[in-house]
C-alpha positions as CSV (number, residue, x, y, z in Angstrom):
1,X,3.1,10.3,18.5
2,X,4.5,10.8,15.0
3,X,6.8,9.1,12.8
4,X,9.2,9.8,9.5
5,X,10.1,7.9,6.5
6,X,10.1,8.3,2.7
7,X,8.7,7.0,-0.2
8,X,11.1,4.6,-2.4
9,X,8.7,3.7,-5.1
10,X,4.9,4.9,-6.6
11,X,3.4,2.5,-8.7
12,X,-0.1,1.9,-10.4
13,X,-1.7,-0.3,-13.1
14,X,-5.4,-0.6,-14.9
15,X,-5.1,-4.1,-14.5
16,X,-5.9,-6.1,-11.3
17,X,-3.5,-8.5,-10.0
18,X,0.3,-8.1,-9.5
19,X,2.6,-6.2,-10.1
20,X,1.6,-2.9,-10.5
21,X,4.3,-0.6,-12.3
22,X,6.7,2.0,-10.8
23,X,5.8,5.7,-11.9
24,X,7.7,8.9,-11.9
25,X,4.5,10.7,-9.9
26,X,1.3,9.6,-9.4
27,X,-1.8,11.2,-8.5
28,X,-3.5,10.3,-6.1
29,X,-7.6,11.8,-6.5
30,X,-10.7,11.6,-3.9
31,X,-10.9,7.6,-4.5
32,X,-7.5,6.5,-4.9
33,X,-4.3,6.7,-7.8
34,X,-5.8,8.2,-10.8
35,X,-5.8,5.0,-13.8
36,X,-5.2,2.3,-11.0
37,X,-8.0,-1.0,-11.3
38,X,-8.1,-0.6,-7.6
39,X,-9.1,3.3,-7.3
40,X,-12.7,4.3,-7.0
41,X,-16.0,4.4,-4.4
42,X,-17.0,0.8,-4.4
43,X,-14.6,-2.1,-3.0
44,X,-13.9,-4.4,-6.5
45,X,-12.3,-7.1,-4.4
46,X,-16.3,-8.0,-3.3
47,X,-17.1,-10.6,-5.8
48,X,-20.6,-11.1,-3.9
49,X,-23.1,-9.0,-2.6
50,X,-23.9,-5.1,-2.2
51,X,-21.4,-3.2,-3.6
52,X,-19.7,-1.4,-0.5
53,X,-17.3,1.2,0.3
54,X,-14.0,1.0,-1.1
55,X,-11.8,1.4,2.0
56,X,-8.5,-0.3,0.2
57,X,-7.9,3.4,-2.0
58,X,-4.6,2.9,-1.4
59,X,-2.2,0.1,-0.7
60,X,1.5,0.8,1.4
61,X,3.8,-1.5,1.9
62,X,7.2,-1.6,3.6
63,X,10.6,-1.6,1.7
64,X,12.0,-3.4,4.7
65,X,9.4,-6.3,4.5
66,X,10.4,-6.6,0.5
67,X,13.8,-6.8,1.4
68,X,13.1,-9.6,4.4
69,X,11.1,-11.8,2.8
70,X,13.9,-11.3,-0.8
71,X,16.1,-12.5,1.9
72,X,14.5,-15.6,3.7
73,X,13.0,-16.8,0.6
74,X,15.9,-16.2,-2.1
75,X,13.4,-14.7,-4.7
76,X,13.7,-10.8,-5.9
77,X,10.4,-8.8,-5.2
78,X,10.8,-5.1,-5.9
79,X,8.3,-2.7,-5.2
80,X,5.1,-3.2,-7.3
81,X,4.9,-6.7,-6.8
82,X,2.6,-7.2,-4.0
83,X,0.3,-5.1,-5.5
84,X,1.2,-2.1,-3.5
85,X,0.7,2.0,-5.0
86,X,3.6,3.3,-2.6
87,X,6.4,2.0,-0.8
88,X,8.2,3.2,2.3
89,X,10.9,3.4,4.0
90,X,11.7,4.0,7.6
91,X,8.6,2.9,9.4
92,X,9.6,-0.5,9.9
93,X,6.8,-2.7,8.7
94,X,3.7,-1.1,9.1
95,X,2.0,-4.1,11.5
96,X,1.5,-1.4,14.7
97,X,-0.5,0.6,12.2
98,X,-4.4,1.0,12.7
99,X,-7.4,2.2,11.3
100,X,-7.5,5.9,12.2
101,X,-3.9,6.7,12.1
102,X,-2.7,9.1,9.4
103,X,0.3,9.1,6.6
104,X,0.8,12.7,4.8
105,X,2.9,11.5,2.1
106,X,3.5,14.0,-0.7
107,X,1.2,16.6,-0.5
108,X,-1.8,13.8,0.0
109,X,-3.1,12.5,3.2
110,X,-4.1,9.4,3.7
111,X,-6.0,7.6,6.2
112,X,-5.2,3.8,7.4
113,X,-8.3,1.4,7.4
114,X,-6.8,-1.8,7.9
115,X,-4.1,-3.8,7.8
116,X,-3.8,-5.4,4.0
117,X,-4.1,-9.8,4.3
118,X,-2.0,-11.2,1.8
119,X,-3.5,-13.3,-1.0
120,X,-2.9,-16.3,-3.2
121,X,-2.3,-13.9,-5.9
122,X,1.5,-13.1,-4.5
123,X,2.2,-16.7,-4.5
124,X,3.1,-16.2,-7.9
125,X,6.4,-15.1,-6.5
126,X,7.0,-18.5,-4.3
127,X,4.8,-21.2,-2.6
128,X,5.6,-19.3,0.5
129,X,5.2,-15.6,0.1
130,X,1.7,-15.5,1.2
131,X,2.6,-17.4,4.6
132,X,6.0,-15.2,5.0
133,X,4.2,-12.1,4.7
134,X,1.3,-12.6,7.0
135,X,0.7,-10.0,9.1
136,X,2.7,-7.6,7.5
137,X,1.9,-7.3,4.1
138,X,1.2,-3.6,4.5
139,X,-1.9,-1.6,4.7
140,X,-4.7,-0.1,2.8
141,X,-6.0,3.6,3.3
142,X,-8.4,6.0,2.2
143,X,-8.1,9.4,0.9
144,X,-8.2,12.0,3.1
145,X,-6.7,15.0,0.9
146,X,-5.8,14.2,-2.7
147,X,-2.1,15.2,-4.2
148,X,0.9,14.3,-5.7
149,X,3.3,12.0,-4.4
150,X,7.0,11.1,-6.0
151,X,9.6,8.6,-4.8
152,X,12.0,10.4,-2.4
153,X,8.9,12.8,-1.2
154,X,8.8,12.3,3.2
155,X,6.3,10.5,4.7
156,X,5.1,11.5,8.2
157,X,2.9,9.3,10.4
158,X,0.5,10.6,12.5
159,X,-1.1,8.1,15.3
160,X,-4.6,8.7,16.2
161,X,-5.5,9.7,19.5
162,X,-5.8,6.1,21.2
């Protein structure tokens, strides 16, 4: 089972936190987008601990979520503000994703891990962003097969065999 849609914006930043800033391309290497805090082998969201894996490489979000919650809470979020590298368009809002299923979005493939929770960090936007977005803040991914993605390039989902 497959599925299209496009990219509308690619963003990055060195910086943690939100937002992260729209790009004309980005490259996206063996451990996430080239120059973004979040790219790399080891998670840096574990503050405690062994250092483990870094399965959030890349973050995905949904246009149609920005433009749900810019409705129902009267605010303006625009892609980059929840923190996301790519947004999409035309695979409604990512919650039926799981870890295994597959996004070839430029010429890059990327690999779902998990569903992405949404932190206090987005509540700079309003009081109830993080509550409006859960469970469909988007999700994070590995990377499968680095490339180059731009704004406009197709998206296709690929479901893993279930």
């Amino acid at each position: 089972m497959t599925g299209t849609g496009r990219v509308v914006a690619v963003c990055s930043s060195p910086n943690g936190g939100v937002p992260k800033y729209r790009r004309v391309e980005i490259e996206i290497g063996p451990y996430g987008v080239v120059g973004d805090y979040h790219a790399g082998p080891v998670n840096r969201h574990k503050k405690r601990g062994d250092p483990e894996p870094n399965t959030r490489q890349v973050t995905i979000v949904a246009q149609e979520v920005l433009d749900d919650v810019n409705e129902q809470l009267g605010i303006q979020l625009e892609p980059g503000h929840l923190g996301e590298n790519l947004t999409v368009v035309g695979l409604g809002d990512l919650s039926d994703l799981v870890p295994g299923d597959v996004l070839r979005v430029g010429t890059a493939v990327l690999e779902i891990t998990a569903q992405n929770k949404p932190c206090s960090t987005v509540a700079v936007y309003h009081a109830q962003l993080v509550k409006e977005l859960y469970g469909r803040r988007g999700v994070c991914a590995i990377v499968r097969q680095p490339g180059r993605v731009r704004p406009g390039d197709l998206v296709i989902l690929e479901r893993r065999t279930r």
